[in-house]
DRENDREN-385881 format. One record per atom (N, C-alpha, C): z, y, x. Coordinates in steps of 0.001 Angstrom, whole numbers, plus 524288, in hexadecimal, padded with zeros to 5 digits. Last residue first. Example, Ala and Ser with C-alpha at 12.3 -4.5 7.8 and 13.67 -1.06 7.14 Angstrom:
<nulums>
81BA87F73683232;81BE47FBDC83566;81EBE8001E83264;81E787E9C683386;81E787EE6C8300C;81E787F31C83390;
</nulums>
This chain:
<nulums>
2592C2FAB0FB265;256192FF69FB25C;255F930073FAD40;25CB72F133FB31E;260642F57FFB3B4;25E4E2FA56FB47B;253FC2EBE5FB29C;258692ECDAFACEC;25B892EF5EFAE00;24F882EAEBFBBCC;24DA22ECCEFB6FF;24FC82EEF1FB179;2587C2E4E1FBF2E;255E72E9C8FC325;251F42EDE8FBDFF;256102DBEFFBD5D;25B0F2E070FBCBF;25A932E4C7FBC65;24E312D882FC020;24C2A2D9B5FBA9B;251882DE09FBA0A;24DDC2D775FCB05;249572DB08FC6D9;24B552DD53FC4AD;255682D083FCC5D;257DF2D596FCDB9;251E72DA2DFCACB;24FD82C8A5FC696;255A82CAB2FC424;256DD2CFF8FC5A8;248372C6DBFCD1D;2468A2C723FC8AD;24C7D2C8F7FC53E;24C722C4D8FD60D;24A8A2C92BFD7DE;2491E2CB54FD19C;2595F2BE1DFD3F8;2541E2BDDDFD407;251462C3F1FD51F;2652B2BCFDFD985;2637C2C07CFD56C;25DD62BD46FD6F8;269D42B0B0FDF96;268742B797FDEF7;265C42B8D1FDA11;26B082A71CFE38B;26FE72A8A2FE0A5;26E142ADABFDFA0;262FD2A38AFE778;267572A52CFEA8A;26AC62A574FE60D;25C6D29719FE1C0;25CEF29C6BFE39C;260CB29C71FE843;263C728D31FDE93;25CE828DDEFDC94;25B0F292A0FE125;26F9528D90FDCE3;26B9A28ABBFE3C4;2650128C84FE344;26E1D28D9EFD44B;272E328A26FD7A7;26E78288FAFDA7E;26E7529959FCDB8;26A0D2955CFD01E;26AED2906BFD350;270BC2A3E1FC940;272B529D78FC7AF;26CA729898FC8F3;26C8C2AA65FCAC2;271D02ABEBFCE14;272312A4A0FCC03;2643C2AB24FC507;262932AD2DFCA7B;267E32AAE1FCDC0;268082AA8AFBAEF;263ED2A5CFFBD67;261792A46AFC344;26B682B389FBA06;26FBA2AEFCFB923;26D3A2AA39FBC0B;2622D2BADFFB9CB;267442BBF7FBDE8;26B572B5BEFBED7;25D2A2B798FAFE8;25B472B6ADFB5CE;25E032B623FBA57;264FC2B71CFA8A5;264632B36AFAA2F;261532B1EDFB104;2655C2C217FA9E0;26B232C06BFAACB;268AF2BB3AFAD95;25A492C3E0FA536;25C672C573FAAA5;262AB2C3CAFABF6;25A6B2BF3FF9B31;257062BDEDF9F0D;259242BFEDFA626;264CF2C504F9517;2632C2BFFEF97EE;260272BDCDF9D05;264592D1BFF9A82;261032CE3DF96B4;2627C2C855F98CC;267D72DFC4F9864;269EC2D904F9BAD;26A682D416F9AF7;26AE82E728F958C;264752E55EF97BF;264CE2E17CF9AB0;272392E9C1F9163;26EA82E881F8D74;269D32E699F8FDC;277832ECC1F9C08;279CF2E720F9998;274A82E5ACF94E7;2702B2F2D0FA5AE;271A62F385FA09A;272542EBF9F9CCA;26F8F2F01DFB1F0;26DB82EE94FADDD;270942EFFAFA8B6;273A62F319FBA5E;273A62F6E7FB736;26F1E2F539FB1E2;278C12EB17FC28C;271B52ED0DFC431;271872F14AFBF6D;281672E8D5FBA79;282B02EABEFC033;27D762EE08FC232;27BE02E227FB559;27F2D2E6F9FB42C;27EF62E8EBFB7C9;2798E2D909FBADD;273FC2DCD3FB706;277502E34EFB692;281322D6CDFBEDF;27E052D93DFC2D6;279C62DBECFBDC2;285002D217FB48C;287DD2D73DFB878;2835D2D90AFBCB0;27DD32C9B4FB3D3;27EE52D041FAF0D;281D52D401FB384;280FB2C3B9FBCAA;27B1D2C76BFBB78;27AA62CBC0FB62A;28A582C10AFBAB7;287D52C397FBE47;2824A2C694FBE41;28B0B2BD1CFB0DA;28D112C1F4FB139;28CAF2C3DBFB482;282EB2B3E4FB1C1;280FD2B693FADAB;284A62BCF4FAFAF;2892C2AF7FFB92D;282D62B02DFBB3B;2823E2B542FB859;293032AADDFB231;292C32AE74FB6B5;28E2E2B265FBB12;28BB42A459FACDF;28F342A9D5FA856;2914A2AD51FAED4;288C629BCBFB2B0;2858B2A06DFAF87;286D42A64DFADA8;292372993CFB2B7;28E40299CCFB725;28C9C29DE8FB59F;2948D29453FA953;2991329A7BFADD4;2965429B11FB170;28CC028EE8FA5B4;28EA0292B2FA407;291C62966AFA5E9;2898D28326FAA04;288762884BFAC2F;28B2228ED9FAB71;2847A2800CF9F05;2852928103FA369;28521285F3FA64E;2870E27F13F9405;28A88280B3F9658;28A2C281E2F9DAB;2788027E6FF8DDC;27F3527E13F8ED0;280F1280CBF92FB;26E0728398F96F5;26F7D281BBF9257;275C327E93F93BD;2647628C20F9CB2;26B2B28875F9ABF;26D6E28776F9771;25C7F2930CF9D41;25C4B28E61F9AEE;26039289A4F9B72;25F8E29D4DFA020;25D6E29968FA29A;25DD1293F6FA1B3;25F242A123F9428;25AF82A2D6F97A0;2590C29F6EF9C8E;2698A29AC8F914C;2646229C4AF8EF3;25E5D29DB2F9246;26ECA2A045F9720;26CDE29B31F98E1;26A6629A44F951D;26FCB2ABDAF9484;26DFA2A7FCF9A7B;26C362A41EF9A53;274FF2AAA7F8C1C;26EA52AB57F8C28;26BD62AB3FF9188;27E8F2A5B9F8D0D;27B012A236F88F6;275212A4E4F8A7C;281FC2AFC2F911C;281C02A8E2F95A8;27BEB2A5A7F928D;27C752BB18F8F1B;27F662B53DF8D22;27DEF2AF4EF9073;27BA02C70AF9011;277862C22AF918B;27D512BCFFF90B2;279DF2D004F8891;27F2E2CE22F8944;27B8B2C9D2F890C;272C42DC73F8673;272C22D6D7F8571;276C72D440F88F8;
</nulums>
């Protein structure tokens, strides 16, 4: 599955143009680390891009880190 800006923000409930090179840079960091952790590309669901994208795109909410609930679930799909 091939995760789409459009199905990010879908998931975290964005709507129009915001935001969009933000996002589209969040979104290829966290596929690459999904890759990278040996996640197989077919096992690389929205729901978890979005978790990773929601973890790293927080202006100030957090640190800026993975969640304990992202590095899980990775951790699961690369099995």
């Amino acid at each position: 599955m091939s995760v789409t800006l459009a199905d990010v923000k879908t998931a975290l409930n964005i709507t129009g143009d915001y935001q969009d090179a933000t996002l589209s840079v969040y979104i290829e960091e966290v596929t690459d680390f999904l890759v990278s952790a040996g996640v197989a590309p077919d096992k690389i669901t929205t729901g978890i891009v979005a978790r990773g994208v929601s973890d790293l795109w927080n202006y100030g909410g957090a640190e800026g880190k993975l969640s304990e609930y992202f590095i899980q679930r990775a951790a699961q799909l690369s099995i």
